[in-house]
C-alpha positions as YAML, in Angstrom:
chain: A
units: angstrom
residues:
- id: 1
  name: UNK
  ca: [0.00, 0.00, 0.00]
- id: 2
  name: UNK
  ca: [2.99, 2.17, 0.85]
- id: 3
  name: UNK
  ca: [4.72, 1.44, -2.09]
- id: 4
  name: UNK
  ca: [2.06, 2.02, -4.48]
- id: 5
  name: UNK
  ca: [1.04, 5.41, -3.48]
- id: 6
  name: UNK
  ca: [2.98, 6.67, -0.54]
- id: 7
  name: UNK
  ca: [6.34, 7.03, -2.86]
- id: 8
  name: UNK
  ca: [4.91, 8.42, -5.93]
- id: 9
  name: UNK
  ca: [3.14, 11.03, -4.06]
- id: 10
  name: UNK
  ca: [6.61, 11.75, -2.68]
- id: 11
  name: UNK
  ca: [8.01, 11.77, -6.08]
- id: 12
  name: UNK
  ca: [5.34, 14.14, -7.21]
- id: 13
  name: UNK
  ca: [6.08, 16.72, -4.86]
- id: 14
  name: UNK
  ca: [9.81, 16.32, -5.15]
- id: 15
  name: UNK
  ca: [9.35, 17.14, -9.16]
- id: 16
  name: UNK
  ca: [6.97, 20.14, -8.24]
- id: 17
  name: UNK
  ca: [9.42, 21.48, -5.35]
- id: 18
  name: UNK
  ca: [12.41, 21.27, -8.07]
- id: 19
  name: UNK
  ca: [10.51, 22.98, -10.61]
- id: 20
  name: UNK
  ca: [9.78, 26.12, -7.95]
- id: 21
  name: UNK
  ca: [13.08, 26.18, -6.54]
- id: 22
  name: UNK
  ca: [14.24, 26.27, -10.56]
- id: 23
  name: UNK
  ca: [11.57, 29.25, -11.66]
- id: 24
  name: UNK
  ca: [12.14, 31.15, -7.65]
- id: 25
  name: UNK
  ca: [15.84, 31.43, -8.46]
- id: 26
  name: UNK
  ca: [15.34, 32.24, -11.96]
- id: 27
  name: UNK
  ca: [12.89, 35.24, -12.15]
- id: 28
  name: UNK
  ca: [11.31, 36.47, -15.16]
- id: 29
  name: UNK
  ca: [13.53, 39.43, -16.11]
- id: 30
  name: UNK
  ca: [11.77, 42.57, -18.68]
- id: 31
  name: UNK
  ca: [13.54, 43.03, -21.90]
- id: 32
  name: UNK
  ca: [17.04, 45.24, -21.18]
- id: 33
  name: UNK
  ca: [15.63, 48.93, -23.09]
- id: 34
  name: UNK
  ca: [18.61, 50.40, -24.84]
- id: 35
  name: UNK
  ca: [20.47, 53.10, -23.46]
- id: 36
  name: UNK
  ca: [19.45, 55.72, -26.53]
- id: 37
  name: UNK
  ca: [16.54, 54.90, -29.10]
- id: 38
  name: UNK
  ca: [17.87, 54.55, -32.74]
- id: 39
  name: UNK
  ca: [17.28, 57.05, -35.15]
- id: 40
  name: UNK
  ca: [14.47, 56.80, -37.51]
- id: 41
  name: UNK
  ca: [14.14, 58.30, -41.09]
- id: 42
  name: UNK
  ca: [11.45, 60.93, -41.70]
- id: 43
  name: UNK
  ca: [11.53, 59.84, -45.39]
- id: 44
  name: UNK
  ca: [9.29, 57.71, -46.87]
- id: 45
  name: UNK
  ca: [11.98, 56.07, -48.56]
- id: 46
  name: UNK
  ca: [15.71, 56.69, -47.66]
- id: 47
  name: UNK
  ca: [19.39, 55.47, -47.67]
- id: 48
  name: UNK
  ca: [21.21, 55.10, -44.23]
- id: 49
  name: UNK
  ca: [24.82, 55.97, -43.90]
- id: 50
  name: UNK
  ca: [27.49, 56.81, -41.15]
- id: 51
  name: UNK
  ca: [28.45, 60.33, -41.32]
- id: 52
  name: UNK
  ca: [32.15, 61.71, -39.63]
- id: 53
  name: UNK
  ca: [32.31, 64.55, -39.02]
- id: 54
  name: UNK
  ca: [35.47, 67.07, -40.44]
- id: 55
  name: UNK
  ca: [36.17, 70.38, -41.10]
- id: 56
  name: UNK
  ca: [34.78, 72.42, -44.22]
- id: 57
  name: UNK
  ca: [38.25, 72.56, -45.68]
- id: 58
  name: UNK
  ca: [38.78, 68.86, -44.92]
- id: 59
  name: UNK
  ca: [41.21, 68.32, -42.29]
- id: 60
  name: UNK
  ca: [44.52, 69.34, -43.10]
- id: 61
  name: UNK
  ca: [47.35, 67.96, -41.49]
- id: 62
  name: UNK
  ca: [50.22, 70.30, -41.29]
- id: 63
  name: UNK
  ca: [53.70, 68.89, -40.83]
- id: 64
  name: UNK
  ca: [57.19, 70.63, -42.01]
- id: 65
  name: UNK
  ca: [59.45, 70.40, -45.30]
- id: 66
  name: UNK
  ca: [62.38, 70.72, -43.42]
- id: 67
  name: UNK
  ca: [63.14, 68.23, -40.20]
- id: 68
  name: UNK
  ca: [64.76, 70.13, -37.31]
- id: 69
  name: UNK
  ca: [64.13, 70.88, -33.34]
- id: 70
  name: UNK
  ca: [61.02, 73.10, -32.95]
- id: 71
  name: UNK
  ca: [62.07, 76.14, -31.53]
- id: 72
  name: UNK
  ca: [59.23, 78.32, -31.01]
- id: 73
  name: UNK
  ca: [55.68, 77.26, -31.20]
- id: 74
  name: UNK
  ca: [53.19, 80.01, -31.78]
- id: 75
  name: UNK
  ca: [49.68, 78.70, -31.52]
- id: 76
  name: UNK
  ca: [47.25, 77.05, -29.01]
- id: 77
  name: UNK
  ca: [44.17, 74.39, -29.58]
- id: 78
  name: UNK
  ca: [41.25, 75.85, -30.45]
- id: 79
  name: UNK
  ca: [43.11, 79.33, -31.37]
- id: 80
  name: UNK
  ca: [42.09, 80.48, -34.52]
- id: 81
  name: UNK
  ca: [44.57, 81.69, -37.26]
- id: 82
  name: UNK
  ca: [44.51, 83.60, -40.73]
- id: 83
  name: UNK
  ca: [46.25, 82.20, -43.96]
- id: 84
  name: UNK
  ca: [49.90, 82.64, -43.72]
- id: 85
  name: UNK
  ca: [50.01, 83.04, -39.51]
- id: 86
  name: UNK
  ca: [53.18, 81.12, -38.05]
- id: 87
  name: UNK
  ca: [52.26, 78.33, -35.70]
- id: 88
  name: UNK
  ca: [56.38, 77.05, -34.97]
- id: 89
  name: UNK
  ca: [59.73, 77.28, -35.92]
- id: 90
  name: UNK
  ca: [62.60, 75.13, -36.85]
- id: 91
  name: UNK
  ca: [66.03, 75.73, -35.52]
- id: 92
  name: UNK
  ca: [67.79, 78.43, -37.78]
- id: 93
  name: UNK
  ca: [71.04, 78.80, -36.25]
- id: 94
  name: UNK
  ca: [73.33, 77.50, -38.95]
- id: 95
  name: UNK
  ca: [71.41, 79.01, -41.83]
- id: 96
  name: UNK
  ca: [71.50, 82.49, -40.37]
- id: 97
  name: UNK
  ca: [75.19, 82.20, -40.36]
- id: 98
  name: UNK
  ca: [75.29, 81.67, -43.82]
- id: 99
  name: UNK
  ca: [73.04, 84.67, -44.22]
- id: 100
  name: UNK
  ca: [75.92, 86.63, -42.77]
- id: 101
  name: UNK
  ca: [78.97, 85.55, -44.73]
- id: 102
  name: UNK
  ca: [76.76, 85.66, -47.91]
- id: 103
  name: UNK
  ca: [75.52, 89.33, -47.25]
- id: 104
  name: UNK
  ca: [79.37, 90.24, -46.27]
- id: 105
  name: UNK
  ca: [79.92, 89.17, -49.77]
- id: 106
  name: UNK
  ca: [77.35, 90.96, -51.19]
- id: 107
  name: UNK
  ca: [78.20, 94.19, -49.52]
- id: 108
  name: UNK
  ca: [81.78, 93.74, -50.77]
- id: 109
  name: UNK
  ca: [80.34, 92.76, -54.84]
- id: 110
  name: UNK
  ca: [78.44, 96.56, -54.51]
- id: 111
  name: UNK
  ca: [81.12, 98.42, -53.03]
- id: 112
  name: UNK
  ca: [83.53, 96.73, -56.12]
- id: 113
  name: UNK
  ca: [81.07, 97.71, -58.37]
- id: 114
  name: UNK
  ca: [80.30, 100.95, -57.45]
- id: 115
  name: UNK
  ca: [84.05, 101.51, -57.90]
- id: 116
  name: UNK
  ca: [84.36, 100.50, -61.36]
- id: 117
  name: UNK
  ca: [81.04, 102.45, -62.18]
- id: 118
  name: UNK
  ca: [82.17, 106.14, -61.22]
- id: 119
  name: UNK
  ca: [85.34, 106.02, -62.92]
- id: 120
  name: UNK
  ca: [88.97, 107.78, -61.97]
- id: 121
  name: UNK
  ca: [88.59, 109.59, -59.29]
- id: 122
  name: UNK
  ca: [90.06, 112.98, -59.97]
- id: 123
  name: UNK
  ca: [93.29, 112.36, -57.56]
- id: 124
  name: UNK
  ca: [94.40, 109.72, -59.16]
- id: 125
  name: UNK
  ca: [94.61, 112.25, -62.80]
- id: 126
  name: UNK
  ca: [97.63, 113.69, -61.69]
- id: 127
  name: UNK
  ca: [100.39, 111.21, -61.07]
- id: 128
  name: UNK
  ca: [99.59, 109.83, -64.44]
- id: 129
  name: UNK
  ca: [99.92, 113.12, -65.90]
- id: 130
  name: UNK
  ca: [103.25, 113.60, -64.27]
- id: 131
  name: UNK
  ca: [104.33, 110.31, -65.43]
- id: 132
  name: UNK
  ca: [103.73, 111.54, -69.23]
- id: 133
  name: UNK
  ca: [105.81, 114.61, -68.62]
- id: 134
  name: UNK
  ca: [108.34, 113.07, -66.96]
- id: 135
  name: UNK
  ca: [108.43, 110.27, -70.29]
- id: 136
  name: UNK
  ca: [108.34, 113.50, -72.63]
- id: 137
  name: UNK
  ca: [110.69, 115.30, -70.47]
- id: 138
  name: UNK
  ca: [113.23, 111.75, -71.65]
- id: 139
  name: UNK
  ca: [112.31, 111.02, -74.60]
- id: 140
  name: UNK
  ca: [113.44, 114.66, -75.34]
- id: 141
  name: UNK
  ca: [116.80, 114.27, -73.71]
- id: 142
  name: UNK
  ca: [116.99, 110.95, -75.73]
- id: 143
  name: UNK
  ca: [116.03, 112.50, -78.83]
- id: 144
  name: UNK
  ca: [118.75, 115.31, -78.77]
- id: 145
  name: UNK
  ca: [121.38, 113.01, -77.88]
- id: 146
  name: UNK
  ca: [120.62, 111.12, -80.81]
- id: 147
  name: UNK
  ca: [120.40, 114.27, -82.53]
- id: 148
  name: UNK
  ca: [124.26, 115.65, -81.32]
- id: 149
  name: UNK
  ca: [125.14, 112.13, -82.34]
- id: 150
  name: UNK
  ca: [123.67, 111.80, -85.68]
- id: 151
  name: UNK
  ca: [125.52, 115.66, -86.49]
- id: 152
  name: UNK
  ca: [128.81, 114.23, -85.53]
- id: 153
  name: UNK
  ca: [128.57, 111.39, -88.09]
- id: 154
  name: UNK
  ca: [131.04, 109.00, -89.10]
- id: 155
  name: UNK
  ca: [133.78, 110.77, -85.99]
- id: 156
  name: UNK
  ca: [131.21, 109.44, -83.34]
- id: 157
  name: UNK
  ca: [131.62, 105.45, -82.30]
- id: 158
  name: UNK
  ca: [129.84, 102.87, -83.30]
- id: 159
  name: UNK
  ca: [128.48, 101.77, -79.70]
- id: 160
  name: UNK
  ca: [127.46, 105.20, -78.42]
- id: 161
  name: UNK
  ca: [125.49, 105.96, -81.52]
- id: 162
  name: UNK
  ca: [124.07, 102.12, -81.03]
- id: 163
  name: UNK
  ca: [123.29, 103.37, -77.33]
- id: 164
  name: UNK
  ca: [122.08, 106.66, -77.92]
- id: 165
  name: UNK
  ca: [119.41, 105.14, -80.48]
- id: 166
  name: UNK
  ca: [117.94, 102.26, -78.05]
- id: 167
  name: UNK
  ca: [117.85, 105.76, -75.45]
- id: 168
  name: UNK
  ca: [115.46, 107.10, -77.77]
- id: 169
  name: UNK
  ca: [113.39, 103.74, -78.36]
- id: 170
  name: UNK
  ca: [113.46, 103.51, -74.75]
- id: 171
  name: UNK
  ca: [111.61, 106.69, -74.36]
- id: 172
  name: UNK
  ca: [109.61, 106.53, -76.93]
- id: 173
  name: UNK
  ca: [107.91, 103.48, -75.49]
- id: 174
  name: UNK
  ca: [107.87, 104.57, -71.84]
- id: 175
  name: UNK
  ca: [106.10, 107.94, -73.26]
- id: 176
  name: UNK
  ca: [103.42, 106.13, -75.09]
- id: 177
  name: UNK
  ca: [103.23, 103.48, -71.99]
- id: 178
  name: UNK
  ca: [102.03, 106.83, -70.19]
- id: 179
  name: UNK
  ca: [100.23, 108.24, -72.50]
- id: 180
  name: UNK
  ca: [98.19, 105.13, -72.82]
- id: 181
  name: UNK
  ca: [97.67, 104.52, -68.79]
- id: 182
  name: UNK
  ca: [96.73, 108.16, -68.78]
- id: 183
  name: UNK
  ca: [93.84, 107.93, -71.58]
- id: 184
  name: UNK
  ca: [92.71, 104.47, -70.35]
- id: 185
  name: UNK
  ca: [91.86, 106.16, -66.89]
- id: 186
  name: UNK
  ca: [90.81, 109.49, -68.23]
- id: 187
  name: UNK
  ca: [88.06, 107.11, -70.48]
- id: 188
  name: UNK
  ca: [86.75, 105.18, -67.38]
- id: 189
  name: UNK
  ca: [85.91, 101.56, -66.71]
- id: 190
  name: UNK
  ca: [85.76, 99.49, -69.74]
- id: 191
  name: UNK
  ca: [82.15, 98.00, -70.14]
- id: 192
  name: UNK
  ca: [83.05, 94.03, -69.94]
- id: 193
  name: UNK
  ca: [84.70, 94.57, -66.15]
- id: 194
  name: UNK
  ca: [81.11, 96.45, -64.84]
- id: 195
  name: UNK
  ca: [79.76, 93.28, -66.85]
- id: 196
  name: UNK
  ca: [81.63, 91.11, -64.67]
- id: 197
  name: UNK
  ca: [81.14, 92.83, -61.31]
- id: 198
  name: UNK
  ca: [77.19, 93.18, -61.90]
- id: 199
  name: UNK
  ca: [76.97, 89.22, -62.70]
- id: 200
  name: UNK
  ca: [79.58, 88.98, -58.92]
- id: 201
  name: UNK
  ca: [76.49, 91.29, -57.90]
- id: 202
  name: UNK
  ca: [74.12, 89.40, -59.16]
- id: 203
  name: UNK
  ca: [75.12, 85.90, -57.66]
- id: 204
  name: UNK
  ca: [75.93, 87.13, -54.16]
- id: 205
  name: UNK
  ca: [72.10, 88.40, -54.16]
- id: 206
  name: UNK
  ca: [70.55, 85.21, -55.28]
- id: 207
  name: UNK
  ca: [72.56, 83.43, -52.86]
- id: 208
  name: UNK
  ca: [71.35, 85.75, -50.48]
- id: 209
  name: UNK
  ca: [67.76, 85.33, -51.44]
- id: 210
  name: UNK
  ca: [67.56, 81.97, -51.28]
- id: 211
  name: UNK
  ca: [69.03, 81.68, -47.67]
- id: 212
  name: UNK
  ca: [66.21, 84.10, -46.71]
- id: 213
  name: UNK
  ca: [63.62, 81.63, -48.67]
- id: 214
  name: UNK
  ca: [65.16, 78.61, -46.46]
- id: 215
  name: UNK
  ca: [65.01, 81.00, -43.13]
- id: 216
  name: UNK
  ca: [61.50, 81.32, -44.10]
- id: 217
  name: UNK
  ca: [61.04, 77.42, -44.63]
- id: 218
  name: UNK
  ca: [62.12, 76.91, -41.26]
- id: 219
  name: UNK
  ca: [58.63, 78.53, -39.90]
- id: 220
  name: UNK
  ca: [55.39, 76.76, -40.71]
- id: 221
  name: UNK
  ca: [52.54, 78.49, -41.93]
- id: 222
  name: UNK
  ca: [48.86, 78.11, -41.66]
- id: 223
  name: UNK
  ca: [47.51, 77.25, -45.47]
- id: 224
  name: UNK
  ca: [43.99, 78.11, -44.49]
- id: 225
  name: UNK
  ca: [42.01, 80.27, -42.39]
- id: 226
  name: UNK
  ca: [40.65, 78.20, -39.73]
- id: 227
  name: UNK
  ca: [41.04, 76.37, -35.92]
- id: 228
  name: UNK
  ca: [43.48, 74.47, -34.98]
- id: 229
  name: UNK
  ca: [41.83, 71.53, -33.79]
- id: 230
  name: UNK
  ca: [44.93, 69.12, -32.63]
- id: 231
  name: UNK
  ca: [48.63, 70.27, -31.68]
- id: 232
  name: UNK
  ca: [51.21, 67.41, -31.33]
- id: 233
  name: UNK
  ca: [54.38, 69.29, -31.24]
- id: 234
  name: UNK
  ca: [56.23, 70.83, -28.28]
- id: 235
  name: UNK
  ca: [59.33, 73.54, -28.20]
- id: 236
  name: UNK
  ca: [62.59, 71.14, -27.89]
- id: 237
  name: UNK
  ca: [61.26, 68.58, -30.03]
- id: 238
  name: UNK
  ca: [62.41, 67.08, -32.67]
- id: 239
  name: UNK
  ca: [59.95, 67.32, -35.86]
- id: 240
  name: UNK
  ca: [60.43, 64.71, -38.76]
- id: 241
  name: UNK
  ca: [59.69, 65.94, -42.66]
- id: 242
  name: UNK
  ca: [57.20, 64.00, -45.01]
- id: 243
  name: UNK
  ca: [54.02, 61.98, -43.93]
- id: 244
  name: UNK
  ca: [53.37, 60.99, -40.50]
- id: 245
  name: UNK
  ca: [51.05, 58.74, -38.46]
- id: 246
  name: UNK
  ca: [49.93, 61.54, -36.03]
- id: 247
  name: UNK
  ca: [50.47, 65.54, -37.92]
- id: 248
  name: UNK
  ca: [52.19, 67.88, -36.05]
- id: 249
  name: UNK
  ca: [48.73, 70.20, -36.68]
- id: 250
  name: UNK
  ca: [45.47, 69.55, -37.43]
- id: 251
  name: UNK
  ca: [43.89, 72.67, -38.88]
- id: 252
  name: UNK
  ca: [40.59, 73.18, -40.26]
- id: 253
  name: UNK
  ca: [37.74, 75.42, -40.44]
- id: 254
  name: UNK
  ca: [35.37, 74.28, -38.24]
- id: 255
  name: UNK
  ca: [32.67, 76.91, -38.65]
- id: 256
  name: UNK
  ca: [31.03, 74.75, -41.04]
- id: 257
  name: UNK
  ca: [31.23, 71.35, -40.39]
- id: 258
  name: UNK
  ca: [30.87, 68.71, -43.20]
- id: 259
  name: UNK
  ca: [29.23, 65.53, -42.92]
- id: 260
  name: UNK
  ca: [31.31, 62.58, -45.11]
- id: 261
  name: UNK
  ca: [28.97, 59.75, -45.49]
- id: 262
  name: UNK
  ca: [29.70, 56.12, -46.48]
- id: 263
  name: UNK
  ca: [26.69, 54.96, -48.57]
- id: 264
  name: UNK
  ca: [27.07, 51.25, -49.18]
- id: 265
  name: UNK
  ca: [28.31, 50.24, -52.92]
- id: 266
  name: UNK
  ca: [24.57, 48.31, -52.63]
- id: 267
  name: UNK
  ca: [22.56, 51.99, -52.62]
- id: 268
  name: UNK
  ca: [24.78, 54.31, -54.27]
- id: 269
  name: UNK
  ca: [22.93, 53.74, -57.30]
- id: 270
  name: UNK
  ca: [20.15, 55.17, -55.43]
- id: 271
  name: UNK
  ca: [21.74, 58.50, -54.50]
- id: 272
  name: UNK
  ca: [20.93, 61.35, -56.91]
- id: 273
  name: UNK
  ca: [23.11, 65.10, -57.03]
- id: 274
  name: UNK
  ca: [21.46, 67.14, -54.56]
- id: 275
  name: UNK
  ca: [19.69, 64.66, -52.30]
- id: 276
  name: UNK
  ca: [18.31, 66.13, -49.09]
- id: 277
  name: UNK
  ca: [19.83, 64.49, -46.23]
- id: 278
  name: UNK
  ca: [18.87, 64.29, -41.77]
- id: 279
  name: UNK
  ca: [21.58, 63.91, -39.44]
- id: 280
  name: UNK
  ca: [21.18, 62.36, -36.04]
- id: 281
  name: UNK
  ca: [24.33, 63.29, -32.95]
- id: 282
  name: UNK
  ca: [25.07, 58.71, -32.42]
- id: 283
  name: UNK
  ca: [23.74, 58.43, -29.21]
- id: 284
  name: UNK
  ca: [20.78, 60.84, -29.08]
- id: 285
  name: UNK
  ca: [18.42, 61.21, -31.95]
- id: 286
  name: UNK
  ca: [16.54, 64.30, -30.71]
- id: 287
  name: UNK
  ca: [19.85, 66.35, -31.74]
- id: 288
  name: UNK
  ca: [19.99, 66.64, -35.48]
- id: 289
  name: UNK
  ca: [20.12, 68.95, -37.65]
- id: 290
  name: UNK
  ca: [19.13, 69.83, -41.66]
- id: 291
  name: UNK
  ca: [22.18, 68.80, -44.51]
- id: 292
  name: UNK
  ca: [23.35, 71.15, -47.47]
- id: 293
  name: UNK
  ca: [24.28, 68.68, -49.65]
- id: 294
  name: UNK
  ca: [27.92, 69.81, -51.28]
- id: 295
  name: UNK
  ca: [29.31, 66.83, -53.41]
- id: 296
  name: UNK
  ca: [29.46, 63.42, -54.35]
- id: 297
  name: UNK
  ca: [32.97, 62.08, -54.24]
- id: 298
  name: UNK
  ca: [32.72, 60.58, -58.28]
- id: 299
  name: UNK
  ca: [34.97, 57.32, -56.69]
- id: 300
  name: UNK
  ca: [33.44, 54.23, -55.02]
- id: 301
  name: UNK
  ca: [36.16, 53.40, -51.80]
- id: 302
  name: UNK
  ca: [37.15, 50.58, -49.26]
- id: 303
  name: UNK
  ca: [34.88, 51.10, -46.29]
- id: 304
  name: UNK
  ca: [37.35, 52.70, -42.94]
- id: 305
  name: UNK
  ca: [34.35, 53.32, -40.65]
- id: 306
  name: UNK
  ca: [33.57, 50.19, -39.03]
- id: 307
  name: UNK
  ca: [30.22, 50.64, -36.74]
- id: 308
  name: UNK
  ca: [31.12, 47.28, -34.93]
- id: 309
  name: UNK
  ca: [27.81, 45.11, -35.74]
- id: 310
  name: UNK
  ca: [28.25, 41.49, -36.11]
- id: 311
  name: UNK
  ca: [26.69, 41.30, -39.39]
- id: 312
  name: UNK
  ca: [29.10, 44.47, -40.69]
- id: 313
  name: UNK
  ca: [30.97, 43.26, -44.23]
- id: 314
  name: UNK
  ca: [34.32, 44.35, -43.52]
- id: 315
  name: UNK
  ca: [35.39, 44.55, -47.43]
- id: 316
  name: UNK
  ca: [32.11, 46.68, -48.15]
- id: 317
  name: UNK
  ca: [33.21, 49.41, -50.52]
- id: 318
  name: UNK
  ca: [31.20, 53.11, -50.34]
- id: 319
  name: UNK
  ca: [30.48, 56.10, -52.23]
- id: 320
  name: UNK
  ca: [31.28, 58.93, -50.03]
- id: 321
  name: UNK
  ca: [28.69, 61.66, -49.94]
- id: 322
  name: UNK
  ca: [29.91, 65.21, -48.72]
- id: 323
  name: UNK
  ca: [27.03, 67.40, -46.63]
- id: 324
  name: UNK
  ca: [27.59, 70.72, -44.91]
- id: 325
  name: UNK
  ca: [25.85, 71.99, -41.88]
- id: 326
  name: UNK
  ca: [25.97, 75.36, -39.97]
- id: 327
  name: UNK
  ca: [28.14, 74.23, -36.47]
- id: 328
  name: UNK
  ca: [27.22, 77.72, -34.81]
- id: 329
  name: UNK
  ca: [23.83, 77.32, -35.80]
- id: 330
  name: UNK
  ca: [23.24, 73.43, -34.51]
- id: 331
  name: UNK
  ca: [24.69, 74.73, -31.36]
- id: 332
  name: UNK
  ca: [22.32, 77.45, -30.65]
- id: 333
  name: UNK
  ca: [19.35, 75.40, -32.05]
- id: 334
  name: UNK
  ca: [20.13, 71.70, -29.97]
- id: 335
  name: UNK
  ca: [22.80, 73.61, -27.19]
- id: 336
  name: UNK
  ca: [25.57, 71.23, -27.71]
- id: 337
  name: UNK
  ca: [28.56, 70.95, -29.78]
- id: 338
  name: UNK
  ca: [29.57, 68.96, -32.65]
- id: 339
  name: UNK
  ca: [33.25, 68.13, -32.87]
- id: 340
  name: UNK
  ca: [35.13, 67.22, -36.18]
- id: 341
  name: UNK
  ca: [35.68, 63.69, -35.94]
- id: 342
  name: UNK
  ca: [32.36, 62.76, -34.44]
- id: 343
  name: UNK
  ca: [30.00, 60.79, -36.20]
- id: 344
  name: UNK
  ca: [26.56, 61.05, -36.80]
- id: 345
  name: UNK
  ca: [23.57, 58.87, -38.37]
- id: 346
  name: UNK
  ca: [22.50, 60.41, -41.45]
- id: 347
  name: UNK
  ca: [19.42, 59.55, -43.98]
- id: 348
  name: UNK
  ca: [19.54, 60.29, -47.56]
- id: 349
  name: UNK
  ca: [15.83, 61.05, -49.74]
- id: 350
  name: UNK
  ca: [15.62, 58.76, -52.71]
- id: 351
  name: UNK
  ca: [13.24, 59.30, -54.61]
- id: 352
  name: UNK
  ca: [11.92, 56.21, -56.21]
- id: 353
  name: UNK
  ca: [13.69, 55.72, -59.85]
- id: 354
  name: UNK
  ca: [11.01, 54.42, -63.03]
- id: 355
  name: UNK
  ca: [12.27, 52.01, -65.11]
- id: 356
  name: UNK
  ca: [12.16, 53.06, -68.51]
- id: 357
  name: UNK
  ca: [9.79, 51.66, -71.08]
...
């Protein structure tokens, strides 16, 4: 009697106690809400993309032709600067030291030059001048020895009539040697020696030039008008030329703010010139804001935004479309900031296209 209904009654309520302990220590938990809704389009039909955000200029990073220990850097993040404003400087001690040896050079090329271009001075008229009347003054004398000599004929001796004539050469030549230096100065510089001392001129000023267009190398400009959004250089380091991982600056204008979105390879057939577009701030969807559309980029690229969803093709290819939106304006109208580099969910209108008959 026991047996048959004692021990499965026991049974039964072991089973039942086991399946309450089982649901009491698992409790029925409501679905986990997210922690921010999704956006939703407000077009009937639309094409989703991710949106980053960048400057209006694109981001521009700004590194240095010329590698060298920063020396002076002129500009904070978030200051703004004008086309052309310096934001550092690269050691210049050496070249300025060439400046100075090469503008030495050039001083001395002018003064040479101004020498040869005003002629004799008038001091320098006289000794000559006194030099041709003192070689007149001998070839005389010469001349009138010869003359005494010649008179006496055949009674004077061979050798002093032999001397008395090279006398008279000798004169002769030292007189129009003097007569020559004299017209030479009296006639000025000859043309082919300015010639010479304008190209010596010349030279020494292009070498100086182009020291002073390496001096100015050494201090990097802004190219744009805009903020400088990211500073990664310090006075006393060292900054490398070409390409680098991180820039040195990042400068762009950032009082409007474009909107590059990736529009799957799938859809960009979809997208038409002038689409209107919504963006959505990822994380909130009350904050968005209208799109100007600007461009479509006329080249289909590898995908570099990944938004981390398991189903995400990581060798999807998009056609980048380039919006524009007021910055100052989205933060007076939502009271909070977009930054470049943010992203944001935007929708694309498409209109619905009719196959052609």
């Amino acid at each position: 009697m026991i047996r048959m209904y004692v021990l499965p009654l026991i049974a039964v309520i072991g089973v039942l106690l086991a399946i309450y302990t089982v649901r009491a220590s698992n409790p029925t938990r409501p679905p986990t809400q997210p922690v921010s809704q999704p956006p939703v389009t407000p077009y009937e039909q639309s094409v989703s993309g991710a949106g980053l955000v960048e400057a209006s200029t694109e981001n521009i990073a700004v590194g240095t032709v010329v590698s060298g220990v920063v020396t002076d850097v002129m500009v904070e993040v978030n200051q703004h600067v004008k086309t052309g404003d310096p934001l550092f400087a690269i050691d210049d001690r050496s070249l300025r030291s060439q400046l100075l040896v090469q503008q030495a050079m050039l001083e001395s090329a002018k003064r040479e030059l101004l020498k040869l271009q005003q002629g004799p001075r008038q001091e320098d008229l006289p000794p000559l001048e006194a030099k041709v009347a003192a070689a007149e003054a001998s070839h005389a004398n010469a001349q009138r020895e010869f003359d005494r000599l010649s008179r006496i004929g055949d009674s004077a001796r061979t050798d002093e009539m032999d001397r008395a004539r090279w006398d008279l050469a000798t004169a002769k030549a030292n007189l129009d040697a003097a007569r020559a230096d004299l017209a030479r100065t009296k006639a000025g510089t000859w043309k082919p020696d300015i010639d010479i001392a304008q190209a010596r001129v010349d030279a020494a000023t292009t070498q100086v030039k182009s020291i002073e267009v390496e001096l100015d190398r050494l201090i990097v400009r802004a190219p744009v008008e805009g903020t400088v959004m990211q500073l990664k250089i310090r006075k006393g380091e060292f900054a490398s030329a070409g390409p680098l991982a991180t820039p040195l600056i990042l400068i762009g204008n950032i009082d409007t703010l474009h909107v590059r979105v990736d529009v799957d390879e799938n859809d960009a057939w979809r997208v038409q010139q002038g689409a209107r577009a919504i963006a959505t701030v990822r994380g909130n969807r009350e904050l968005k804001t209208d799109l100007k559309f600007v461009r479509i980029e006329p080249y289909i690229v590898p995908k570099r935004s990944l938004t981390g969803e398991s189903n995400e093709r990581v060798d999807t290819r998009v056609l980048q479309v380039i919006y524009a939106f007021d910055a100052t304006e989205f933060q007076r109208n939502n009271g909070v900031r977009v930054y470049a580099g943010q992203q944001m969910d935007v929708f694309i209108d498409v209109q619905p296209i009719q196959p052609r008959q």
